[in-house]
Each structure stands twice: as C-alpha cells, then as structure tokens.
DONULO-945896 format. One record per residue: z, x, y of N, C-alpha, C, CB in turn; residue in three letters. Coordinates in pm, whole numbers, padded with zeros to 5 digits, always signed. Each point is the difference from the previous one (the first is absolute). Glycine has a CB too. Layout:
<rs>
ZXYZXYZXYZXYALA
...
</rs>
This chain:
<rs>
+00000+00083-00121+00000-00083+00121+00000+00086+00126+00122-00180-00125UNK
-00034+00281+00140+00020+00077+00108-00171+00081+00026+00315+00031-00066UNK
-00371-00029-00042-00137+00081-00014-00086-00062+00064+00030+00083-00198UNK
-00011-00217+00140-00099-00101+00110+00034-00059+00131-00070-00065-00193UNK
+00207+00062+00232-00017+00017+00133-00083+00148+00135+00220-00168-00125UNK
-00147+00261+00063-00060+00139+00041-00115+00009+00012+00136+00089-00085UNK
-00195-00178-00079-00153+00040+00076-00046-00100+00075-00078+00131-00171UNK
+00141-00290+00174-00044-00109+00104-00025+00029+00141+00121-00128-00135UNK
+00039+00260+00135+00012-00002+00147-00094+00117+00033+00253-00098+00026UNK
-00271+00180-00114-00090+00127+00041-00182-00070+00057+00169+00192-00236UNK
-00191-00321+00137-00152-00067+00056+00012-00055+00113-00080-00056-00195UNK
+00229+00000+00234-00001-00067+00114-00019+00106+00142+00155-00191-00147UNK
-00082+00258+00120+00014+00099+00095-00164+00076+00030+00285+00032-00093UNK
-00331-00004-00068-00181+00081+00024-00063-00103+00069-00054+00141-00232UNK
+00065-00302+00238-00051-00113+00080-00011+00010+00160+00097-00121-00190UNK
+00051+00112+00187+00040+00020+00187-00025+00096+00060+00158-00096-00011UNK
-00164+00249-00086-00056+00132+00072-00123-00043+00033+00113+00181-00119UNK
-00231-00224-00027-00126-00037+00070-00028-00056+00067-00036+00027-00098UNK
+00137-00155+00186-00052-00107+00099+00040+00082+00151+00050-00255-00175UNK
+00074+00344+00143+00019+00062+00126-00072+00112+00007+00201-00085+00023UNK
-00280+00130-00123-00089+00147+00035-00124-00101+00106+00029+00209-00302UNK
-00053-00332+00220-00154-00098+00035+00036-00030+00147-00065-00149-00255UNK
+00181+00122+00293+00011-00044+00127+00036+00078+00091+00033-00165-00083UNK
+00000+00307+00025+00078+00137+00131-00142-00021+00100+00168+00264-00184UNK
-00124-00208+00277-00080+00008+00097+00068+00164+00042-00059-00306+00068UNK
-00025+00418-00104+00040+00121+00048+00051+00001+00150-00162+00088-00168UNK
+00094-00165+00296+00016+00044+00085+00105-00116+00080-00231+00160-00037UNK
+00268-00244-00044+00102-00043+00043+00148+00057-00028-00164-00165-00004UNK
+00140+00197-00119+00088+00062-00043+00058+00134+00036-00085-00138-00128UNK
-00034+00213+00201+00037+00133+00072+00111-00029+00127-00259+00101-00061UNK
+00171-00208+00111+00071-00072+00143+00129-00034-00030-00199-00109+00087UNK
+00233+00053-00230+00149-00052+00011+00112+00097-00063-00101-00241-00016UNK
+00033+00382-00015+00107+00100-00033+00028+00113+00093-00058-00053-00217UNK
-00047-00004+00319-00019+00066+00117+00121-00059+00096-00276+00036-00041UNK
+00260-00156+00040+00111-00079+00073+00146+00017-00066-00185-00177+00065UNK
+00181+00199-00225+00141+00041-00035+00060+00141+00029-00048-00157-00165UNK
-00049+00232+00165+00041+00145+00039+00060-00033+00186-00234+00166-00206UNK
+00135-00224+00271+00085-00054+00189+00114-00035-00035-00177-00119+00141UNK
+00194+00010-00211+00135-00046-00040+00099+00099-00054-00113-00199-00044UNK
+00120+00262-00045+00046+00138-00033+00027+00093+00118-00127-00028-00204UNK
+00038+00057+00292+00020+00105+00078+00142-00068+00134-00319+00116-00068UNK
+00286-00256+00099+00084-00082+00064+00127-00031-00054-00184-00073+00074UNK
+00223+00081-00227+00096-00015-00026+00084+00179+00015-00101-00263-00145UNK
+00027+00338+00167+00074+00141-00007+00031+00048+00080-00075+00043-00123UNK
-00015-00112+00278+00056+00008+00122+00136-00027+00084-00201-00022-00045UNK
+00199-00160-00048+00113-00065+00031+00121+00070-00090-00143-00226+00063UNK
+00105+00309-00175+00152+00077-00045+00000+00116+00116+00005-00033-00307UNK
-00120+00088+00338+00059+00082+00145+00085-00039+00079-00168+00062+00015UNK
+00144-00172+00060+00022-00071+00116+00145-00023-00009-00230-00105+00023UNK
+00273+00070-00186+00145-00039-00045+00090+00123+00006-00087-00184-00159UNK
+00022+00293+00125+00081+00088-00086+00016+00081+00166-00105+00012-00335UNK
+00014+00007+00417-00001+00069+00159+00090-00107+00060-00262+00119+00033UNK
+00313-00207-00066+00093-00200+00093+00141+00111-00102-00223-00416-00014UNK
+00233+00442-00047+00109-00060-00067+00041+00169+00072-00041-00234-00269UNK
-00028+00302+00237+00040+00159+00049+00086+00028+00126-00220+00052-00093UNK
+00108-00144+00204+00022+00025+00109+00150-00112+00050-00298+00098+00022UNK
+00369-00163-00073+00054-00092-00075+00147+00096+00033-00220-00126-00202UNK
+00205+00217+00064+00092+00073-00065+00014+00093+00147-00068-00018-00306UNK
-00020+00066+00384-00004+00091+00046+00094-00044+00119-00222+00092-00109UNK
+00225-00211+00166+00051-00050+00078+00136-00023-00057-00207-00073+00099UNK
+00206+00044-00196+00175+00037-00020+00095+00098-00016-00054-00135-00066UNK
-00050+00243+00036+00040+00130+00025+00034+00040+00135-00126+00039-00178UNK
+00031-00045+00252+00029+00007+00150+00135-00064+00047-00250-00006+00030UNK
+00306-00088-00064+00082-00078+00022+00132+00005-00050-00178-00093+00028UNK
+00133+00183-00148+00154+00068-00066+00015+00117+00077-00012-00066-00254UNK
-00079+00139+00276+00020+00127+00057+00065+00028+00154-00194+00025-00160UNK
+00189-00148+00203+00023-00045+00141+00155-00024-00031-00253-00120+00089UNK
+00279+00025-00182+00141-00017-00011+00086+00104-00056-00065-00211-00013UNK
+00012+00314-00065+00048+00118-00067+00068+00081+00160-00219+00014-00260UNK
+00087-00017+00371+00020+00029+00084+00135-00004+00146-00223-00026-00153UNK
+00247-00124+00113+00077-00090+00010+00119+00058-00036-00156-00163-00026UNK
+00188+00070-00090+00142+00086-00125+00053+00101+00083-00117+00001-00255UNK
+00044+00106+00244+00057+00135+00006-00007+00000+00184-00101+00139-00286UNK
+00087-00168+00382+00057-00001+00113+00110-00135+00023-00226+00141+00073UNK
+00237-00216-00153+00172-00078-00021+00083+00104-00017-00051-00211-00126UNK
+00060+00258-00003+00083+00089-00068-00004+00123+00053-00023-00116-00183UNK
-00031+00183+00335-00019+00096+00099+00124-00025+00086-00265+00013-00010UNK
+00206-00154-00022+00064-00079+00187+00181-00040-00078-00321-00210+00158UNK
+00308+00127-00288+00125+00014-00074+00105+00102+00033-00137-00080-00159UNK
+00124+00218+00043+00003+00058+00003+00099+00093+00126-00192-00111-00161UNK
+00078+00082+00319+00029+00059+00079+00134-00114+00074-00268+00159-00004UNK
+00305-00240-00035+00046-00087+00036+00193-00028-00058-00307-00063+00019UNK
+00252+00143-00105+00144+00034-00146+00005-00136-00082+00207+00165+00160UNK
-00332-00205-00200-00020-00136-00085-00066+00055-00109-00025-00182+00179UNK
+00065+00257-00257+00034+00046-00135-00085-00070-00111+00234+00044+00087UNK
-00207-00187-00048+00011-00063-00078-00191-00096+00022+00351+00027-00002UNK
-00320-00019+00101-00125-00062+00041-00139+00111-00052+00152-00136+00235UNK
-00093+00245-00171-00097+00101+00023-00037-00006-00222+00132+00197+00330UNK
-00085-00208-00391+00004-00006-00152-00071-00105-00063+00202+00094+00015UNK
-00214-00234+00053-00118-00111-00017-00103+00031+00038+00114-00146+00019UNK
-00117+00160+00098-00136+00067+00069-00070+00121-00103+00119-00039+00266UNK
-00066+00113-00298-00071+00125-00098-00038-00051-00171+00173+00199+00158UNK
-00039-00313-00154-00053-00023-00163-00138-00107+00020+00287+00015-00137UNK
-00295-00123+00301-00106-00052-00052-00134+00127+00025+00117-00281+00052UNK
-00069+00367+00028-00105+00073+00049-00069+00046-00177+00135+00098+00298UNK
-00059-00081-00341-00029+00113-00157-00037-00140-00115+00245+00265+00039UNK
-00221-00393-00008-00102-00113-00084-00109-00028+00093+00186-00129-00137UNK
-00220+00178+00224-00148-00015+00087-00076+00114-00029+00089-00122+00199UNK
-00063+00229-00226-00021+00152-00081-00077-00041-00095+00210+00126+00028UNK
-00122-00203-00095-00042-00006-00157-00134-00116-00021+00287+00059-00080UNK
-00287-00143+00185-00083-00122-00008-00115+00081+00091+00191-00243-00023UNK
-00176+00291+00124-00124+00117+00017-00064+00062-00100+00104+00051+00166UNK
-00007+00029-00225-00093+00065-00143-00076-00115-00089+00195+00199-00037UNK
-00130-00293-00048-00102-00099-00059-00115-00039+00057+00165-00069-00077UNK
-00140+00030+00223-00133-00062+00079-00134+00156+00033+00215-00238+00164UNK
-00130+00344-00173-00136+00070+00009-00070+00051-00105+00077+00049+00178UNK
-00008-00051-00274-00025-00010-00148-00139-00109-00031+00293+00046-00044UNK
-00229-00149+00063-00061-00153-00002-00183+00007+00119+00354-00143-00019UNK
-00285+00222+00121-00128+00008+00076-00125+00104-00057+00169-00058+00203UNK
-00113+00132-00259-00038+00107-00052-00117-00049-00135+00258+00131+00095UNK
-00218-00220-00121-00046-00045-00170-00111-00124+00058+00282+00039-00190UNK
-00246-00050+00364-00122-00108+00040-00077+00051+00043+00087-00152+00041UNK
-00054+00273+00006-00123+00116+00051-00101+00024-00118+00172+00143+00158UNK
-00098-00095-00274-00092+00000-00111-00070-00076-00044+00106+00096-00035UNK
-00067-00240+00021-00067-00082-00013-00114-00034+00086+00182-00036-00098UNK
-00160+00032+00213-00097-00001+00099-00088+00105-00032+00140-00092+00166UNK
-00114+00217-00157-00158+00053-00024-00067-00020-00148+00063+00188+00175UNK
+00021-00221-00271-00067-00053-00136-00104-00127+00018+00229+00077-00123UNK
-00168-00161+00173-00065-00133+00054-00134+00063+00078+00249-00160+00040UNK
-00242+00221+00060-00095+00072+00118-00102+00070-00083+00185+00050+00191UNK
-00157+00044-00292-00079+00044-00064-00090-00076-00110+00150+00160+00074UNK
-00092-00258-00114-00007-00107-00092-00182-00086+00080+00373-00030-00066UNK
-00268+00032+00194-00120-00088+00072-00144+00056+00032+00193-00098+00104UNK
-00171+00294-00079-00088+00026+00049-00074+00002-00119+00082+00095+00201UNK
-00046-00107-00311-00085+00045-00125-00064-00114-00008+00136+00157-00132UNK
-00036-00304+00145-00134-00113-00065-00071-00018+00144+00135-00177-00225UNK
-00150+00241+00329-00068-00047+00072-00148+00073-00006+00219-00076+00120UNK
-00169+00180-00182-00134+00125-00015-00052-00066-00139+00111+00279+00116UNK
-00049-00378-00189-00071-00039-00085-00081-00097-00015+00129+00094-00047UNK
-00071-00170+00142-00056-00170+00050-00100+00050+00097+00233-00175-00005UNK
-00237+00338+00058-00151-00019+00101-00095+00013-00140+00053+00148+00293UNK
-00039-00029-00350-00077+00082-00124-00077-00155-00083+00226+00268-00049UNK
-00094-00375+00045-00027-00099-00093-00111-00101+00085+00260+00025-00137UNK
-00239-00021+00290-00096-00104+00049-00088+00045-00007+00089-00098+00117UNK
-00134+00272-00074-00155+00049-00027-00036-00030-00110+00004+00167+00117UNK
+00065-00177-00227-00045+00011-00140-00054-00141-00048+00175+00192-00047UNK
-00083-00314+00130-00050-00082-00034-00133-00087+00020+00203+00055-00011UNK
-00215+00008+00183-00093-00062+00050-00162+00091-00004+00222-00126+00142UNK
-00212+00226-00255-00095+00070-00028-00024-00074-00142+00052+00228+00152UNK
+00033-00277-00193+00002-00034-00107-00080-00164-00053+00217+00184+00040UNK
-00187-00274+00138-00013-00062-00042-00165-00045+00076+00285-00012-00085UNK
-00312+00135+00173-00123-00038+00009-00114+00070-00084+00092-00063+00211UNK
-00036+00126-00342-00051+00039-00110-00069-00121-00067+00172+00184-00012UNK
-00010-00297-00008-00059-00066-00070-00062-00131+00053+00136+00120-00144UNK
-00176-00153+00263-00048-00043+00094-00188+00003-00013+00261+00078+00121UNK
-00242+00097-00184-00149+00028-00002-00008-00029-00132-00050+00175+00176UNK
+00109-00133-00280-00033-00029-00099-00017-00185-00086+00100+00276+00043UNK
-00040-00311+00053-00009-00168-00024-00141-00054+00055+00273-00035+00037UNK
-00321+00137+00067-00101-00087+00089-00112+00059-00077+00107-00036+00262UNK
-00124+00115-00354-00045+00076-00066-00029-00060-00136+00102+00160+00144UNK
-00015-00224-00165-00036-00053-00134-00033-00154+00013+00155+00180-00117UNK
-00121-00247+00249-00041-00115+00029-00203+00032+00021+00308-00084+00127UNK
-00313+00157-00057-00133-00007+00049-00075+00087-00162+00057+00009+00348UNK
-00048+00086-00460-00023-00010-00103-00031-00129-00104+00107+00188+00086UNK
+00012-00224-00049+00055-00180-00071-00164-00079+00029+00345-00040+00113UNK
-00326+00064+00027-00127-00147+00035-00144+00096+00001+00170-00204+00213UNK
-00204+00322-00246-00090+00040+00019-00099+00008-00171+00141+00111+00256UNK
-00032-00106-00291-00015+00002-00170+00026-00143-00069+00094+00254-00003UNK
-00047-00313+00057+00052-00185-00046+00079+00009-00064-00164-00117-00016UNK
+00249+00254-00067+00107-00060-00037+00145-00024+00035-00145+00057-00110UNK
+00121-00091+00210+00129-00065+00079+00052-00153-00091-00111+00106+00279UNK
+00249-00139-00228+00020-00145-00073-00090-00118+00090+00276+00072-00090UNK
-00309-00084+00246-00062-00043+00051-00148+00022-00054+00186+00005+00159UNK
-00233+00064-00162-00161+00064-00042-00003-00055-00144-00019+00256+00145UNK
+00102-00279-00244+00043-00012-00111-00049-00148+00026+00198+00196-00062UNK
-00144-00276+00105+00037-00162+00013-00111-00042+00070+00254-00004+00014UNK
-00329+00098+00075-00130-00022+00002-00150+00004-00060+00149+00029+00117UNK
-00103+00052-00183-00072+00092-00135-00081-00115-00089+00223+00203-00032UNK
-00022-00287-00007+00010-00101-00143-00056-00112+00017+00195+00069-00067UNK
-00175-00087+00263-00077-00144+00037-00116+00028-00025+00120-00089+00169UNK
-00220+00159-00147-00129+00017+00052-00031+00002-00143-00011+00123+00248UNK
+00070-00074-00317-00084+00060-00184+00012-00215-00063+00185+00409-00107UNK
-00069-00460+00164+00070-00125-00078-00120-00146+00107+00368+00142-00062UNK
-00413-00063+00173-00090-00091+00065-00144+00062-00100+00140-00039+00301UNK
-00176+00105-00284-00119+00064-00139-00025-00063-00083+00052+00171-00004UNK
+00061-00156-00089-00004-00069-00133+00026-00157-00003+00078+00222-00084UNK
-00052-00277+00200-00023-00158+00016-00145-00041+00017+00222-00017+00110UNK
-00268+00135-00029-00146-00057+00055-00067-00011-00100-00017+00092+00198UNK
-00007-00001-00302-00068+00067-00130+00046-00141-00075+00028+00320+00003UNK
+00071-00371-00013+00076-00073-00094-00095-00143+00028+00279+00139+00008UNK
-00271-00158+00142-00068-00174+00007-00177+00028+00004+00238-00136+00189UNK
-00268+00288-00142-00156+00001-00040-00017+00004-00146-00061+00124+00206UNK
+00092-00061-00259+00010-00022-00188-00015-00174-00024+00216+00238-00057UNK
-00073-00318+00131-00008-00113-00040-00172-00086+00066+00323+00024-00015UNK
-00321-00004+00092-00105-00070+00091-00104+00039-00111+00075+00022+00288UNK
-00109+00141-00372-00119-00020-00025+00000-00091-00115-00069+00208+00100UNK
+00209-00222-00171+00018-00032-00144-00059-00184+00000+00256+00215-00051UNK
-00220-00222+00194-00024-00128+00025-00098-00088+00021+00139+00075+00042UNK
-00197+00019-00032-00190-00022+00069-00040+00017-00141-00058+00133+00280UNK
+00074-00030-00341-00094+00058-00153+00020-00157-00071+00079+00331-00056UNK
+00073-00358+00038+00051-00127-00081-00104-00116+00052+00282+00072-00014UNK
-00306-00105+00166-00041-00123-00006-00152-00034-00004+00209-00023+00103UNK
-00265+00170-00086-00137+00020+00002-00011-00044-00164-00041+00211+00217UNK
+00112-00157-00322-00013-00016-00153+00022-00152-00021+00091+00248-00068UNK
-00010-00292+00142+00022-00153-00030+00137-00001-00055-00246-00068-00055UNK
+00317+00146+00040+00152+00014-00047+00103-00046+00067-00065+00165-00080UNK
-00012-00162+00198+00117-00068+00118-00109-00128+00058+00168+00274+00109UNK
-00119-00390-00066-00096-00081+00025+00024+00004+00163-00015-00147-00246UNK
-00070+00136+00326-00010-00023+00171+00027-00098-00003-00144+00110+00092UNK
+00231-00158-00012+00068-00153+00065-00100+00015+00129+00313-00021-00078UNK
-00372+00110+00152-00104-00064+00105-00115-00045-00046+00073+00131+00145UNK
-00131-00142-00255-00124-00063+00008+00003-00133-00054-00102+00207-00009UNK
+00250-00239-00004+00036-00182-00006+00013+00025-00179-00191-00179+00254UNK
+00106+00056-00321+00079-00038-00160-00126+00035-00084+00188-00232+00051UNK
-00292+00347+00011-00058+00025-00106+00022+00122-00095-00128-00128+00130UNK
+00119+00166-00265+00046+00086-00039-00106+00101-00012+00173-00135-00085UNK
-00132+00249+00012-00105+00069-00012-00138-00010-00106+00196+00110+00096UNK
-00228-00179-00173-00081-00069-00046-00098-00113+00055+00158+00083-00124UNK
-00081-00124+00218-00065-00069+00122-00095+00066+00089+00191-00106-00005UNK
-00158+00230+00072+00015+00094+00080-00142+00084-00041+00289-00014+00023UNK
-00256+00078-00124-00140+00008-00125-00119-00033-00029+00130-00008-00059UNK
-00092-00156+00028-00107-00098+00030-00080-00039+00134+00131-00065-00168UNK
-00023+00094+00234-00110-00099+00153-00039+00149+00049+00159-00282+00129UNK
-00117+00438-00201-00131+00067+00057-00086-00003-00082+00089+00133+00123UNK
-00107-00150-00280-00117+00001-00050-00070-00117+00061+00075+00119-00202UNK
-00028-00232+00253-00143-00117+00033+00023+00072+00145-00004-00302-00160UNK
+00089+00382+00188-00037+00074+00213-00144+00046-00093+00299+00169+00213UNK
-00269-00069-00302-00127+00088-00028-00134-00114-00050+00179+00239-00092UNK
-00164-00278+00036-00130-00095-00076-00087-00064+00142+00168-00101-00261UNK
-00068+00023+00335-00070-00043+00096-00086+00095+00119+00174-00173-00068UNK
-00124+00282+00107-00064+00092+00065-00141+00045-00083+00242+00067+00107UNK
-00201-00019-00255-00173+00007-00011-00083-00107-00020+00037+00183-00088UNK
+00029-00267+00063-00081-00167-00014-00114-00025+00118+00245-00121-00090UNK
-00140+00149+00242-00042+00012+00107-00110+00087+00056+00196-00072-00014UNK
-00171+00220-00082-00098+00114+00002-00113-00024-00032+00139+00120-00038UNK
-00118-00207-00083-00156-00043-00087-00059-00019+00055+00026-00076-00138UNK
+00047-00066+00240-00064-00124+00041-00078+00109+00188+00248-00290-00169UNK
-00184+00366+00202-00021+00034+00095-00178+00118+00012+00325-00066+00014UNK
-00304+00143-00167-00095+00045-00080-00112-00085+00026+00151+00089-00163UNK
-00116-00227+00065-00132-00072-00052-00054-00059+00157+00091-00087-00293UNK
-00061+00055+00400-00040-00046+00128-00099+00133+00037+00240-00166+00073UNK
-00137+00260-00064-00043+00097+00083-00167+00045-00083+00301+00087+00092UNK
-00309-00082-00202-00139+00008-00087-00078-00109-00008+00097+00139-00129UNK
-00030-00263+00136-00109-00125+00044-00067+00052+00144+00159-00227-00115UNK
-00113+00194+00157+00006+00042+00159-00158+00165+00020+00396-00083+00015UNK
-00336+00166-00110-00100+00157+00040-00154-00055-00077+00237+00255-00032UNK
-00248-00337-00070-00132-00056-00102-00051-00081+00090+00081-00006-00242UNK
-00019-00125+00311-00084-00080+00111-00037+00051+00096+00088-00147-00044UNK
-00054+00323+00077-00080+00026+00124-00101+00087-00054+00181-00023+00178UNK
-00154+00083-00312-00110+00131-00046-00136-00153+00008+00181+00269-00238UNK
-00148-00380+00185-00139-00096-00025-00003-00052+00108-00007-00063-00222UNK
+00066+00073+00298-00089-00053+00148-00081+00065+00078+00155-00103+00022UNK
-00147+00265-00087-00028+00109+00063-00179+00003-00053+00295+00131+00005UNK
-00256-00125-00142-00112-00021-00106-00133-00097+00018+00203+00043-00135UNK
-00153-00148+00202-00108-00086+00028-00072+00034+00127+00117-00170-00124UNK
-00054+00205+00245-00062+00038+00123-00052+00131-00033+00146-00132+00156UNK
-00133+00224-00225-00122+00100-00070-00104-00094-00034+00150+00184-00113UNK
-00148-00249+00007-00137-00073-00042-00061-00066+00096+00074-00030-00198UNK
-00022-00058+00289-00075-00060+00075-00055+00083+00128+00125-00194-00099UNK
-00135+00306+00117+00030+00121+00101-00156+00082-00099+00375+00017+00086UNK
-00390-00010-00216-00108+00062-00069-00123-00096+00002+00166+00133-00148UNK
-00132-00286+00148-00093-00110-00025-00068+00014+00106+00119-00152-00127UNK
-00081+00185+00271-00039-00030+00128-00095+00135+00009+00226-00157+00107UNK
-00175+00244-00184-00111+00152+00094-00129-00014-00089+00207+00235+00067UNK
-00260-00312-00156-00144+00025-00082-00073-00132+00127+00075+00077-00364UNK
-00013-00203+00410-00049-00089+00079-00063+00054+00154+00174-00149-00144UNK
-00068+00248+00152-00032+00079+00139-00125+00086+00004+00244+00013+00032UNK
-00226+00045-00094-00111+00120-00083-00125-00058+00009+00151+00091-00186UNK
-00168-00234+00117-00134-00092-00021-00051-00073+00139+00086-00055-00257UNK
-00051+00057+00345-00013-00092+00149-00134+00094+00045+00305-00083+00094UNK
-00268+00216-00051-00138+00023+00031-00143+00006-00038+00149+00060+00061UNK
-00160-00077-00183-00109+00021-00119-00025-00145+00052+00071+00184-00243UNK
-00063-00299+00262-00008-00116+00021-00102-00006+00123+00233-00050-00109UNK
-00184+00107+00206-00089+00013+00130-00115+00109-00041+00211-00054+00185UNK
</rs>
C-alpha cells in the first residue's frame, strides 16, 4: 500500500511539474525573483536601520551614565569636604553601580557595531548581486524575446505552427469535402443517365418511356427526311423535262427558218 501511494504521489507531482514547466513564462519569472531579491535587499536595510536605532539608543545611555558617574563623584567631593562621611559613601557606591552599567552598555554597543557592519556588508554584497542579477536578467530575457519571435515567424513560415496547423486541417478537411460532393454529383449523373436513379423533373415517365419517345423522336425525323428527299427529286425531274421540251421545239424551228429563202 505504502508503494502505491509513493508512486501515486510521485505521477501526481511528474503532472504538476509538467503543467507548471507548460505555463512558466521565463520572463516573468525573472521579473518576480528579481522583485524578491528588492525585497531581500529592503529587508536587510531595515535590520540596519534597527540595529544603527537601537545602538545609537544604547549610546545615549551611556552618555547619561557617564554624566551621572560624573555627578556621584562631585557629591561625594562636595560630601566628603563637608565631613558627611556618610553621604560622601552613597554617592561613590552609586557612582561604582553606574561603572558597572557603563561597562555592559559598551560591551552591548560594541556587539551593535559588529552587527552593523555585518548587516552593511551583507547589503553591499546583495546589492552587487541584484545589479549583476538585473544585467543578467534583462540580457536574458531579451534572448528569449528573440528566440520566441524566432520561432513564431519559423512556425508561420513553415506552417507548422498550432495556428498554421488548424489552418492546414481546415483547408485539407474543405478539399476532401469538395472531392467528396463532386464524386457524389458524378455518381449521380452516371446513376440517372443509366436509369438507376429515376428524374423526378421530367414528370411520371420512366425510363422506358424516355427510350421510346426517342426512338419515334428518331423514326419521325427520317420519315420527314424521306419525305423531304422525295419532293426535293420530284421537284429536280419536272424541271430537267421542261427543259427537254424547249430544246425540241427550239430544233423544230431552225430547219423552217433555213427553208424561207429558197421559197423566194
């Protein structure tokens, strides 16, 4: 059981890597580690800002012990000179617990000094890194700027883009429709020319009908031919013999002519 979770979760996980590799966007992504490194460099400032507040802080209370240390010991002058024994002996013991609270506080200042230039150094480093990192990025990202515009204009120059693709499938899927209803159209014509399919436009005759009224189309046209024949040859014989006789009567007349003068 434990085997098959491990590996459930190991596919789930190879899943979500692939949807977040599919959806990174390199150059957004430069931009927003770019912005975490600002953020970074701003949070290291503000430990400056704290650690130089709290110093200068301490430092002021130092000043302020040292003043009263100052203090103390001209009571216990003035005591002292006064034959107050006794006085002059408060004055020195607080003088010698202001001593001692001096030493801790410069101790204490001491360890903010350090800190401060740790922080300071801290900063100058990510700042030399966050420049290094912006050149880097923005070389980086008009790398891939070119290389995107690069493979877009490849993409459409060659068609295989997913756009060029989807245009590709229409144009091949409009093709093979056209091909598809000319095929049908011819299948359709061949069928009704054979008589396999019957024409609903020429009304309720069938093709046997169709058949018939051209063989009497045909019969009657040469019927007509004959008849157009036998005129046209009646017609050429009544003029060859009309022709025929005005010869003869045209020969009868020249022996009559001929004989007239012999007469006189």
């Amino acid at each position: 059981m434990a085997g098959l979770t491990s590996r459930a979760s190991l596919i789930v996980k190879a899943k979500v890597s692939k949807l977040l590799n599919r959806a990174e966007n390199p150059t957004e992504t430069l931009d927003y580690s770019y912005e975490q490194m600002l953020e970074q460099l701003q949070n290291v400032k503000r430990g400056v800002a704290d650690v130089v507040t709290a110093k200068k802080r301490l430092e002021l209370q130092t000043q302020k012990l040292e003043q009263n240390v100052v203090k103390l010991e001209t009571q216990a002058r003035q005591a002292v000179g006064a034959g107050r024994e006794d006085l002059a002996r408060q004055a020195l013991e607080r003088k010698a617990v202001a001593q001692q609270q001096l030493q801790g506080l410069d101790a204490q200042v001491q360890q903010l000094e350090a800190q401060q230039q740790q922080l300071i150094a801290a900063q100058q480093q990510l700042e030399t890194r966050i420049e290094g990192f912006r050149t880097q990025k923005e070389v980086l990202k008009a790398q891939y700027s070119a290389a995107e515009a690069q493979v877009r204009v490849g993409e459409a120059a060659t068609g295989i883009g997913q756009h060029m693709n989807d245009t590709g499938l229409a144009i091949q899927r409009a093709k093979d429709k056209t091909e598809e209803l000319q095929a049908r159209a011819s299948a359709i014509d061949e069928l009704t020319a054979s008589g396999a399919l019957e024409d609903f436009t020429t009304g309720d005759q069938t093709q046997l009908d169709r058949e018939l009224a051209q063989i009497s189309a045909g019969s009657q046209v040469d019927d007509e031919l004959a008849k157009l024949k036998a005129e046209v040859g009646a017609g050429s014989d009544t003029a060859a013999l009309g022709a025929g006789d005005g010869a003869a009567a045209a020969t009868a007349e020249e022996p009559a002519q001929a004989e007239e003068p012999a007469e006189q």
